[in-house]
C-alpha positions in Angstrom: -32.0 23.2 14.4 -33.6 22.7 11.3 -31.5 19.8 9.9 -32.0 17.8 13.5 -35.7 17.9 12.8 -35.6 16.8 9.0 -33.2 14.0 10.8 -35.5 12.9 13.3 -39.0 13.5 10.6 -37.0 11.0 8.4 -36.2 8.3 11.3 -40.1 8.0 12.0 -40.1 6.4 8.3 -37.3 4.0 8.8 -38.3 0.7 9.9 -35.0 -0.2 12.3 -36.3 -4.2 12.8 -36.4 -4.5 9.0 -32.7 -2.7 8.9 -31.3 -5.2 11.4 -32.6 -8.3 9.6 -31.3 -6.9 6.3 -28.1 -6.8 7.6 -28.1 -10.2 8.8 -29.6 -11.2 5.6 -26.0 -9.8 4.0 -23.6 -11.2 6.6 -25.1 -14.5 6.3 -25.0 -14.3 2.3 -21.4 -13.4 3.2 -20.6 -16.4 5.0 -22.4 -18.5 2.7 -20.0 -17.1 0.0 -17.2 -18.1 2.2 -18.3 -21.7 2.9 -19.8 -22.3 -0.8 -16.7 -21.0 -2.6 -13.9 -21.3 -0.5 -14.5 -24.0 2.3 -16.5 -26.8 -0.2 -13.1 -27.0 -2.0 -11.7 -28.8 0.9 -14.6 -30.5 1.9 -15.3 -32.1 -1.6 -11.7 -32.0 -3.1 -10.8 -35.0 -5.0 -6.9 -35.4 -6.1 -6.0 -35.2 -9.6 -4.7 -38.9 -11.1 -1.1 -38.0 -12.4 -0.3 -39.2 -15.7 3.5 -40.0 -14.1 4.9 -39.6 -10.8 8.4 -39.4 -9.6 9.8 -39.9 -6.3 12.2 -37.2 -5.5 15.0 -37.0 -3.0 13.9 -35.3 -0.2 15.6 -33.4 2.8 13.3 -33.4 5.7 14.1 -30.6 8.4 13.5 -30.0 11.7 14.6 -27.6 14.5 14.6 -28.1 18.0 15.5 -26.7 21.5 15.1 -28.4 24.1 13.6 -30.9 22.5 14.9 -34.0 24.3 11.7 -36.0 25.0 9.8 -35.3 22.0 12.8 -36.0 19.7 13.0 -39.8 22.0 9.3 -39.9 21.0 8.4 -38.7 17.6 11.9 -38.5 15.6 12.0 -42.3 15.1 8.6 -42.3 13.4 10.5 -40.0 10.6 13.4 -41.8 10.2 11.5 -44.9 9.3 9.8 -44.1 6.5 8.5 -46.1 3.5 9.9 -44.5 1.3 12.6 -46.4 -1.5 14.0 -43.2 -2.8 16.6 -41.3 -1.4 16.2 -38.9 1.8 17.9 -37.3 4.6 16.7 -35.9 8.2 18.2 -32.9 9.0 18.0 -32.4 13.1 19.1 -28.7 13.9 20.3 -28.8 17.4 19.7 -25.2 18.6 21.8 -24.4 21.7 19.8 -26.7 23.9 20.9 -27.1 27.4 18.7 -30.7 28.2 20.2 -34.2 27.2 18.9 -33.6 23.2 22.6 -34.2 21.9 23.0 -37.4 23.4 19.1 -38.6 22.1 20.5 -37.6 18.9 23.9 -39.2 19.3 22.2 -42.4 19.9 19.6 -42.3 17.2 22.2 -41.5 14.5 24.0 -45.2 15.4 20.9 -46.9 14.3 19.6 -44.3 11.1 22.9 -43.5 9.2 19.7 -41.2 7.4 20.1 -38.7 10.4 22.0 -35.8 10.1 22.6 -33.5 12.8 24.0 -30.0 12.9 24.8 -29.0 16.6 24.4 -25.1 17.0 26.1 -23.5 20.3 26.2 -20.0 19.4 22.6 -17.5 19.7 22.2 -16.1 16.2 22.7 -11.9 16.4 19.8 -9.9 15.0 17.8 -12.8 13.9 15.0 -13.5 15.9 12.8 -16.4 16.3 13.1 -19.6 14.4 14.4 -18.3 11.5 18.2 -18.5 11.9 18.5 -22.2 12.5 15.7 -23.1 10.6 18.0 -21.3 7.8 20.9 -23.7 8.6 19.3 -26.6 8.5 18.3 -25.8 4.9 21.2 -24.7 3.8 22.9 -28.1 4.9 20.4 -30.1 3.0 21.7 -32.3 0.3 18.7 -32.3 -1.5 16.3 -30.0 -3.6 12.9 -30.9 -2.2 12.1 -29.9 1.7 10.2 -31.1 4.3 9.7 -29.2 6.7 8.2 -30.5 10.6 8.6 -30.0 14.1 10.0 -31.6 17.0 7.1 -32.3 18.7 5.7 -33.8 15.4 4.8 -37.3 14.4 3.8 -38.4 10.8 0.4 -39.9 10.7 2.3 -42.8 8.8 4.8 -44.2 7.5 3.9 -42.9 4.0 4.1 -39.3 5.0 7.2 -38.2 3.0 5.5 -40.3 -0.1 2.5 -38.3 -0.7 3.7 -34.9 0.4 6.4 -35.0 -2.9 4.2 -36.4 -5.0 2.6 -33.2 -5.3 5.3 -31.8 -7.2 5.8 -31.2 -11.0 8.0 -29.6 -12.8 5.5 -25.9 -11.9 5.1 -26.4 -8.4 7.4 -25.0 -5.7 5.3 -25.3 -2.6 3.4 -28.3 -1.1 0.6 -27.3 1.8 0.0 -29.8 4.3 -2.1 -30.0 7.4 -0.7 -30.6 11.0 -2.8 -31.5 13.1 -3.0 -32.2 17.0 -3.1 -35.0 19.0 -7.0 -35.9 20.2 -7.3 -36.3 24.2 -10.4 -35.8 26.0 -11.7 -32.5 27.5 -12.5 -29.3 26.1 -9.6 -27.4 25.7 -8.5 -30.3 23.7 -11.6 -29.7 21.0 -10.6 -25.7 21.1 -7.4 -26.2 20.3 -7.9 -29.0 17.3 -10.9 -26.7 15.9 -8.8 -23.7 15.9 -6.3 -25.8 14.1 -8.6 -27.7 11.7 -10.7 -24.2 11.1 -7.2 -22.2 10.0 -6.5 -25.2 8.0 -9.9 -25.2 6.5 -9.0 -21.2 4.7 -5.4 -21.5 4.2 -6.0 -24.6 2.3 -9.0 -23.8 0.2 -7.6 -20.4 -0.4 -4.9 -22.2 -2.0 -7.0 -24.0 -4.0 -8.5 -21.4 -4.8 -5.2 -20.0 -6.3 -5.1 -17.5 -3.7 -2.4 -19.1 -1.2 -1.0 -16.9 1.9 -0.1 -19.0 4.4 1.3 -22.8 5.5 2.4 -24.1 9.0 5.9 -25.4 9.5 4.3 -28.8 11.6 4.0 -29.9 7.7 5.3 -27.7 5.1 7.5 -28.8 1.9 8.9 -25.9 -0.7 12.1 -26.1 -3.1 15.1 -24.8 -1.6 16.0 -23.5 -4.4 13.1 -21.3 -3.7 14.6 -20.8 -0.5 17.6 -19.1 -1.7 16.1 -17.0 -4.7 14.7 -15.2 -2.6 17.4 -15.0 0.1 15.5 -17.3 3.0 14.1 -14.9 5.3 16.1 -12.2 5.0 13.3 -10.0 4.5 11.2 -11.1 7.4 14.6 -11.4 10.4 13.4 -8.8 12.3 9.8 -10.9 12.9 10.5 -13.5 15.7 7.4 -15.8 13.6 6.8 -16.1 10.0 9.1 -18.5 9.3 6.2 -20.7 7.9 3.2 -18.3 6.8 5.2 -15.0 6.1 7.7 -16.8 3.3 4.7 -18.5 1.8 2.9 -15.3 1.9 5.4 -13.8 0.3 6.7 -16.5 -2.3 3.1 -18.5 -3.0 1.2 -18.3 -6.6 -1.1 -19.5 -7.9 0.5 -22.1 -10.2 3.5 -22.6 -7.9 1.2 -23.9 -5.2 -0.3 -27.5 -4.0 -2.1 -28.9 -1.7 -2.2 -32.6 0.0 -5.1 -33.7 1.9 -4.6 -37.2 2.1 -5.1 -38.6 6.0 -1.4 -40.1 5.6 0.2 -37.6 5.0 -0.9 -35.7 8.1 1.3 -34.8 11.2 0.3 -35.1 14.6 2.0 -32.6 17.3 1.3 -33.0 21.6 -1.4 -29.6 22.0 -0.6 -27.4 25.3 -2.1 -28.9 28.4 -3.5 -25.2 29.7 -5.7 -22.5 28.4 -3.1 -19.5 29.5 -0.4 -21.8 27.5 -2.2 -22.1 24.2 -3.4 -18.1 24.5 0.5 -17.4 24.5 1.3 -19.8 22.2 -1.5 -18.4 19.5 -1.0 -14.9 20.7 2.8 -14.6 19.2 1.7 -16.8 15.7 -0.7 -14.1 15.4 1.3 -11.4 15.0 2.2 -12.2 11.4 -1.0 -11.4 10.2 -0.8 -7.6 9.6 2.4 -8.6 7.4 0.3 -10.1 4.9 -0.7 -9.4 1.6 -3.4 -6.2 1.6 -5.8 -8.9 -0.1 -5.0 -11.7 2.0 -6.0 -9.3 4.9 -9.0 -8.6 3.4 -10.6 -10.9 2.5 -9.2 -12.7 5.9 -10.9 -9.7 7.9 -14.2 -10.0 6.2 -14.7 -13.6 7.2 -14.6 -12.4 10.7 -16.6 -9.5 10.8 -19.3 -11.5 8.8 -18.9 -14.4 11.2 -19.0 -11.7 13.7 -21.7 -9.8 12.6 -24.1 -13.2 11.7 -24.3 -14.1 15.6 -24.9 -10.3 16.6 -27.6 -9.5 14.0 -29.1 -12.8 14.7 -29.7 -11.7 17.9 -31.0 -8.4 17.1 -33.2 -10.1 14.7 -34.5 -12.9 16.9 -35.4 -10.0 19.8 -36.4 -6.9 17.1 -37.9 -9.1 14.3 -39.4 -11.5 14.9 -38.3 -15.4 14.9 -39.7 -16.7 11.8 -37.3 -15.5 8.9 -34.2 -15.3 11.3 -34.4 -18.9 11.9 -35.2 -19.8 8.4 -31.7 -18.1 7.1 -30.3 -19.6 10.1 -31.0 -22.5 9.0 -29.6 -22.4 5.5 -26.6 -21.3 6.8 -26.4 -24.0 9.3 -27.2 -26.9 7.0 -24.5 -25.8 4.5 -22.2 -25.4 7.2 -23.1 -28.4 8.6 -22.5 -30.6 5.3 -18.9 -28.7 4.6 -17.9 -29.6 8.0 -18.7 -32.5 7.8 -17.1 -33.5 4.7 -14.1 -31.6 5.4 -13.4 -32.8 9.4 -13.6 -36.5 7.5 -10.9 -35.8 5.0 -8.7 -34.2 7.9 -10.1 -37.1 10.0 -11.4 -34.8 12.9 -14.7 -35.8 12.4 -14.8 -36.2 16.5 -15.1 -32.6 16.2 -18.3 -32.5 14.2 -21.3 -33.3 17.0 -19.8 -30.0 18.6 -19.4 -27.5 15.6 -21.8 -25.0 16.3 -20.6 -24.3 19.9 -16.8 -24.6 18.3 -18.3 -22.1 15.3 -19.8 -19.7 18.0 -16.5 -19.5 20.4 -14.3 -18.8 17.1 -16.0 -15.4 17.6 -15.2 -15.0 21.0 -11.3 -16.5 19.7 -11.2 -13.5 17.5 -11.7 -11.1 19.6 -9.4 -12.5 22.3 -6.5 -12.8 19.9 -7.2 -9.1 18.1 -4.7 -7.3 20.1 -2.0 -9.5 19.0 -2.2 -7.8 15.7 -0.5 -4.6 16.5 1.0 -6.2 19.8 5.1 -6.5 19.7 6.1 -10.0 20.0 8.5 -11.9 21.8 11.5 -13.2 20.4 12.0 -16.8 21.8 10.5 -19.0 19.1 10.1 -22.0 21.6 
């Protein structure tokens, strides 16, 4: 009895409104850290002139099932490229049952660049996109990879050009960012801002020179990186990861790049319905308990900082008055505000900007949507 009235004695001396605004004081020094560190290396990035460049042969490949009309509509725009050195498109025809093979067929009579590997046989024990993704690799005539989707479009004709030229004779892996087509309505901002804010960390963590993740929409690594370490034979059993579990597990610090340049973008067609996109994110998100312990950290502390700033705000406003809640609002906001800004303009979604608040505020409510994917068993199609 004794201790539960030294508890209660003590709790008349603690001033609880002064506890909660504290705490928001942190989480929004938090985020700050996150935006000032991390997210300003995107937003005020500025490419490094090399002394020589060299334009490598590159292998550019691309899965797809059931694929037919987006191969008619985007593969063209890949196989007529600007680019004067040598490079191959490598179209992995994955046991598709629609009219892909004779799209294909007829493309290949026009781009003698276009090579196509027909697959009529399900891969055993390999879910996912890994298996014919692995093919397509391993028939590659060349060293340097490009790797897109069927539903993918360069952003121009120079796309192959500036994602290689990030390479040297230390780099193994080339970031890019692939981005969504923009169409009116909401859903069509959600989707774009969920793209362009996953793009905004896994891009400045890389350079940062802590990489953990790319997307396959607009990825390039070595194969010979590839096949040191055994494609995905570690990650088989995982229907995803193709993309961000092998970079999690391969990227370094000094074997890492990034290319932020607006051509060298990719464009994909975003899903039409709210339930279509939850599935779609829902399976890419459970790869993320397979990363790195500090990639999950430091991952996990954005969110509950992000979290935690628009709860304790709350709190404050109500508990503590509105005064110094709004003013630290308001230096978050303004720094948030210019790093937006200057990064949606370099990813050229600067469409997006007028609306970031609202977009930063339902990223909470995405969060918490999306959190039981983490320990949730996924499914094994990959398309």
């Amino acid at each position: 009895m004794v201790p539960v009235v030294i508890i209660f004695a003590a709790m008349q001396f603690v001033n609880w409104q002064e506890i909660i605004f504290y705490a928001f004081v942190v989480a929004t020094a938090l985020q700050l850290f996150y935006y000032l560190w991390f997210f300003s290396r995107v937003a005020f990035y500025r490419s490094k002139p090399k002394v020589q460049t060299q334009q490598h042969p590159v292998s550019v490949v691309i899965c797809a099932r059931d694929e037919d009309e987006n191969l008619a509509r985007n593969l063209p725009g890949v196989l007529v490229q600007a680019y004067t050195s040598t490079y191959e498109v490598v179209v992995v025809n994955d046991n598709s049952f629609d009219d892909s093979k004779y799209i294909l067929q007829e493309l290949k009579k026009t781009f003698k660049s276009l090579n196509v590997v027909e697959l009529t046989q399900e891969a055993k024990l390999i879910s996912g996109k890994k298996y014919p993704l692995s093919i397509g690799i391993r028939e590659a005539k060349h060293e340097i990879l490009l790797l897109s989707d069927a539903d993918c479009v360069p952003a121009s004709e120079h796309w192959i050009e500036k994602m290689q030229n990030a390479y040297d004779e230390n780099i193994e892996i080339v970031l890019g960012y692939g981005a969504y087509h923009k169409t009116n309505g909401v859903l069509n901002k959600l989707i774009r801002f969920e793209t362009f804010h996953t793009a905004l960390q896994y891009l400045s963590y890389a350079l940062a020179g802590i990489p953990y993740m790319g997307v396959g929409r607009n990825l390039s690594y070595r194969k010979s990186l590839f096949l040191k370490n055994k494609g995905f034979s570690s990650i088989n059993n995982i229907p995803s990861g193709d993309d961000d579990l092998f970079i999690n597990k391969t990227a370094t610090k000094t074997n890492t790049a990034v290319v932020l340049d607006r051509d060298a973008l990719t464009r994909s067609v975003p899903k039409k319905t709210f339930p279509g996109w939850l599935r779609q994110k829902a399976r890419h998100y459970t790869t993320a308990k397979y990363y790195k312990p500090k990639h999950k950290f430091l991952l996990g502390l954005y969110f509950i900082s992000q979290l935690a700033f628009y709860v304790l705000l709350a709190l404050s406003l109500v508990f503590f008055g509105w005064e110094l809640p709004v003013l630290v609002f308001g230096v978050r906001f303004i720094v948030q505000a210019i790093i937006f800004y200057k990064a949606m303009k370099r990813l050229d979604e600067t469409d997006l900007w007028p609306w970031f608040l609202f977009l930063d505020l339902w990223t909470v409510f995405y969060y918490i949507i999306f959190a039981p994917a983490l320990w949730k068993k996924p499914r094994n199609s990959w398309n």
